[in-house]
Steps between C-alpha positions, in 0.01 A plus 500: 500500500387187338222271566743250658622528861852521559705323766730690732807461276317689210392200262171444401338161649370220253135563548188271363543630133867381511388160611235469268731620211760207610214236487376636145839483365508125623235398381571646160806350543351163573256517167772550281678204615188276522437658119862454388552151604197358426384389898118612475467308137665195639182234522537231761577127358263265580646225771570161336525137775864507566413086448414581137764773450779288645343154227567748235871589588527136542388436146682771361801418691546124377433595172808707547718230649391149490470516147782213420804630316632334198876479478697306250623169682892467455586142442833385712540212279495716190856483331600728204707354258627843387850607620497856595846523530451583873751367797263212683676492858204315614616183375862565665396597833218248591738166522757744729155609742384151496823354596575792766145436674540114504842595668357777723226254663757190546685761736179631664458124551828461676500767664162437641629125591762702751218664738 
């Protein structure tokens, strides 16, 4: 028979060289992955003061966004002398809104005077 004992169904039991062979397999297993990845060559990062660490983001960060943005400024009371050829409603609608608010808040008035 073999150096291994058998149970009562027939099979050989895992003995101590089984076990060992398990944990030698891990642990090759283990250095591969520590050699593959890069773990054991991995150096630890010094610790900075999260006060000085959070002054930096700070600086970085306003540099980023507070920097003021130039835009060009669009006059209002710029008027182009240059016909375009375009359909101005503008100038046809504003009298009519004017004249429909002014009539809008004389019944709001009234209405108001009721209650």
């Amino acid at each position: 028979m073999s150096d291994q004992k058998e149970n009562q169904s027939g099979t050989p039991s895992k003995g101590n060289e089984t076990k060992d062979e398990d944990r030698d397999a891990v642990l090759k297993a283990w250095h591969r992955t520590q050699i593959i990845y890069g773990y054991s060559q991995q150096k630890v990062k010094p610790k900075q003061g999260k006060e000085k660490e959070r002054k930096e983001y700070e600086k970085k960060y306003l540099a980023r966004y507070k920097e003021p943005k130039v835009k060009p400024k669009k006059l209002s009371n710029l008027k182009y002398d240059i016909d375009l050829g375009r359909l101005n409603l503008r100038k046809h609608f504003a009298p009519k809104r004017r004249e429909y608010l002014a009539e809008r808040k004389e019944y709001e008035k009234k209405y108001l005077a009721r209650y």
